[in-house]
N, C-alpha and C positions, 0 to 999 in steps of 0.2 A: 504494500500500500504506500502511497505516497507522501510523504512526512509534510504535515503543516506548518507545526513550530516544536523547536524542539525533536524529540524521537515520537512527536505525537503524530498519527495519522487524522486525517478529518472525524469519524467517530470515536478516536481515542480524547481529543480534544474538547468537541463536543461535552463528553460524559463527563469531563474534569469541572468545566462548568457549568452541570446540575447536578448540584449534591445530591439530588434523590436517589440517583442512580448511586449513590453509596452512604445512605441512607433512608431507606427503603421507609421506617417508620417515622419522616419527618413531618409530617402534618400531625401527627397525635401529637410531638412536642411543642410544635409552635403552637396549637391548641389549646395546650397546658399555660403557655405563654399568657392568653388572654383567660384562661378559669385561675391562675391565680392572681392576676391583675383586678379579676373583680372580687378575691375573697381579698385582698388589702385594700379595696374602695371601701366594702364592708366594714372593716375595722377602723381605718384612718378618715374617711367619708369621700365625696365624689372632689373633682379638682377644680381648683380655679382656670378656667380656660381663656385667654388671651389671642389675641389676632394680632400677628404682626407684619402682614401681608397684605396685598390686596386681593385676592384669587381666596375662594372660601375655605379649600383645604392646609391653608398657611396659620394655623392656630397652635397654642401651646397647653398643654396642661400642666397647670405646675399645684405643686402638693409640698403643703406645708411651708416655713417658712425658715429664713437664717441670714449670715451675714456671706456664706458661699451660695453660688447655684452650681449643680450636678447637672449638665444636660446631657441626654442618651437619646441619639439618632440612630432609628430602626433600620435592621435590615429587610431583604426580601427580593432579591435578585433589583431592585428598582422598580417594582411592579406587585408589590406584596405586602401587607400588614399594616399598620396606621396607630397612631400614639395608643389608641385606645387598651391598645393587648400591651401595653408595656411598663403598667405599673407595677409590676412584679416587683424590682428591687425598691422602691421609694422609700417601704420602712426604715430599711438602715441606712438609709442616708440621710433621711428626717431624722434617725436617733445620733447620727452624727453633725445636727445642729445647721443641716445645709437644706437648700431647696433642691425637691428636688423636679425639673422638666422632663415633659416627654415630646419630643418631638413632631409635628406633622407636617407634612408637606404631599405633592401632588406625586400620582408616580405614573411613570412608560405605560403604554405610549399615550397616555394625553397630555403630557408636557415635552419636551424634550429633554434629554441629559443635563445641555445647560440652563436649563430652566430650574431645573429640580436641586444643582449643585448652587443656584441662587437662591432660591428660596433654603434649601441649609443656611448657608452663608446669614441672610437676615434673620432668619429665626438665630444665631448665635448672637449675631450683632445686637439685638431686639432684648433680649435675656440680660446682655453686660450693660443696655443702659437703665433698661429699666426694673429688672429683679437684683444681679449685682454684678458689680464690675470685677469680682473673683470668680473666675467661669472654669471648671473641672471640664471637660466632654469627653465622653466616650460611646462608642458608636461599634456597631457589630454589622458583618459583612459586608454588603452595597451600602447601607449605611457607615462603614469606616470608613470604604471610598471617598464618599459625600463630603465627607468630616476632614479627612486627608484632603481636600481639594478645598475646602474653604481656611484649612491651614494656611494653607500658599495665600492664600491672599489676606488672610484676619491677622492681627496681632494682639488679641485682646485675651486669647486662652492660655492659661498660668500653664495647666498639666491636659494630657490627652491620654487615654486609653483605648486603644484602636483595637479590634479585635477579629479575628478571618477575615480580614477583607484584600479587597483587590485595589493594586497602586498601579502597575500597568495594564495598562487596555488594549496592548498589541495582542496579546490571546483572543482576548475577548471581541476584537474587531474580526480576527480572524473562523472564531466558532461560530454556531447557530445562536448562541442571544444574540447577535448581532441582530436578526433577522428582526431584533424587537427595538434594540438599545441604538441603533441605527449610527456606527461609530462610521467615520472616515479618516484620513490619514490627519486629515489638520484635527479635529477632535480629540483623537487617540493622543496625540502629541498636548495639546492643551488640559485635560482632563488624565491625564496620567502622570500623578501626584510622585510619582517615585523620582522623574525626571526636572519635577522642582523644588527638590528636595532642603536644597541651601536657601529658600526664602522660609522654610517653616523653623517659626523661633519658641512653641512650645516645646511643653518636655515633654515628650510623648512616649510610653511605652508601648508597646507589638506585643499582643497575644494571637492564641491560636490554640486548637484544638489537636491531640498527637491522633487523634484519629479525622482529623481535618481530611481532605481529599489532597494529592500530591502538589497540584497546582497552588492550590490554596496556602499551603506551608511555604511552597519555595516563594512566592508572590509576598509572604510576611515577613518573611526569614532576610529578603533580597529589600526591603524597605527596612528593614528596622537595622541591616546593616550599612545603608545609604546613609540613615542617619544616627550612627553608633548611639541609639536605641535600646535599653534594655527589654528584655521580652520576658514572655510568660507562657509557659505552655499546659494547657489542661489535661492534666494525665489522666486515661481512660477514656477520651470525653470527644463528641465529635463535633462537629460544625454548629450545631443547632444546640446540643444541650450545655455545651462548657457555656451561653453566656446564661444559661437558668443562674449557673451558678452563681453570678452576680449580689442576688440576693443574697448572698449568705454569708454575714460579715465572720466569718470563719473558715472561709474557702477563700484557696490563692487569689483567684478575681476578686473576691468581695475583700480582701486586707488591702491589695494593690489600688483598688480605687478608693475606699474608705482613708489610707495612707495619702491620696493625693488630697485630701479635704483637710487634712490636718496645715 
């Protein structure tokens, strides 16, 4: 077969970016995502929600309150999920005296790429002026991306915790999400966070799952050495469930971000 990138052939490539195909039961987890985001609404109660946008999916939920804000920009290939499933960690970041945001914006294809890496960008901007000018972010898969791309241009985030995500877009230009994410070469080159790497001035650490899919490791592994980077890698744990862990100020994820709040 005829190699794409890498030793990958076009359906080798392909599979690297959908995880399903190497986790088979990810919709039960990201399911989980949203049933336990509504057993902590239950407890803590529903969230202050904010528009910092003009387009009606440009809103923030934020919960609770402090002198930091914690905001967590979702994954979902760019076409998946929405702030609402994403209360899950807020408890302990509200027992760590911070706000905590949940992110939303529009996703593929009714916006475009950069559309969607803008609406990130202001919803962070929107946070530092009017919740607080101490801004933690961390963001999981296409959400890192997002997050990584509003790096390069924001200066306002103190720490960063990125997590599977993707920083080069030459795979991805070249796989089937393409068919949705609609990359071309000046795109790939502008929204591939790994190749501007010397304008991003937060401290950011790289996580990743050890049962992440190959692509997804080497893409964290090759960012977080771009930008001598500490990492984090969730043992046992694959794409989808190392950021459950988040919640749980006693898992490596949940010390390493609750550590950046301090």
């Amino acid at each position: 077969m005829k190699k794409i990138f890498l030793d990958y052939d076009q359906k080798a490539l392909d599979d690297q970016y959908e995880q399903r195909v190497w986790v088979p039961h990810a919709e039960e987890i990201i399911r989980r995502y949203g049933e336990r985001s509504n057993s902590v609404r239950k407890r803590i109660g529903e969230p202050r929600v904010e528009r910092y946008g003009p387009s009606t999916p440009e809103t923030l939920d934020i919960y609770g309150s402090g002198k930091k804000a914690f905001v967590f920009v979702h994954g979902g290939a760019w076409r998946r999920q929405s702030s609402r499933e994403q209360a899950f960690p807020a408890e302990a970041v509200i027992a760590a005296g911070a706000a905590y945001v949940a992110l939303n914006f529009e996703k593929l294809p009714a916006v475009t790429l950069p559309e969607m890496a803008a609406q990130v960008q202001r919803g962070i901007e929107w946070v530092h002026q009017n919740v607080s000018p101490d801004v933690v972010l961390c963001a999981h898969s296409s959400g890192a991306h997002l997050s990584a791309c509003a790096l390069v241009k924001l200066s306002v985030v103190r720490s960063a915790l990125l997590i599977s995500g993707v920083y080069d877009l030459l795979p991805v230009r070249l796989s089937a999400r393409n068919d949705y994410v609609r990359l071309d070469e000046k795109l790939e080159q502008e929204y591939s966070p790994i190749r501007h790497a010397d304008r991003i001035k937060a401290r950011v650490t790289v996580g990743w799952g050890e049962h992440d899919n190959a692509e997804f490791r080497r893409q964290s592994q090759a960012f977080a050495a771009k930008l001598s980077a500490p990492t984090l890698v969730g043992k046992g744990l694959n794409h989808f469930d190392f950021v459950e862990t988040l919640a749980d100020p006693r898992s490596p994820l949940g010390r390493a971000a609750l550590t950046m709040l301090q």
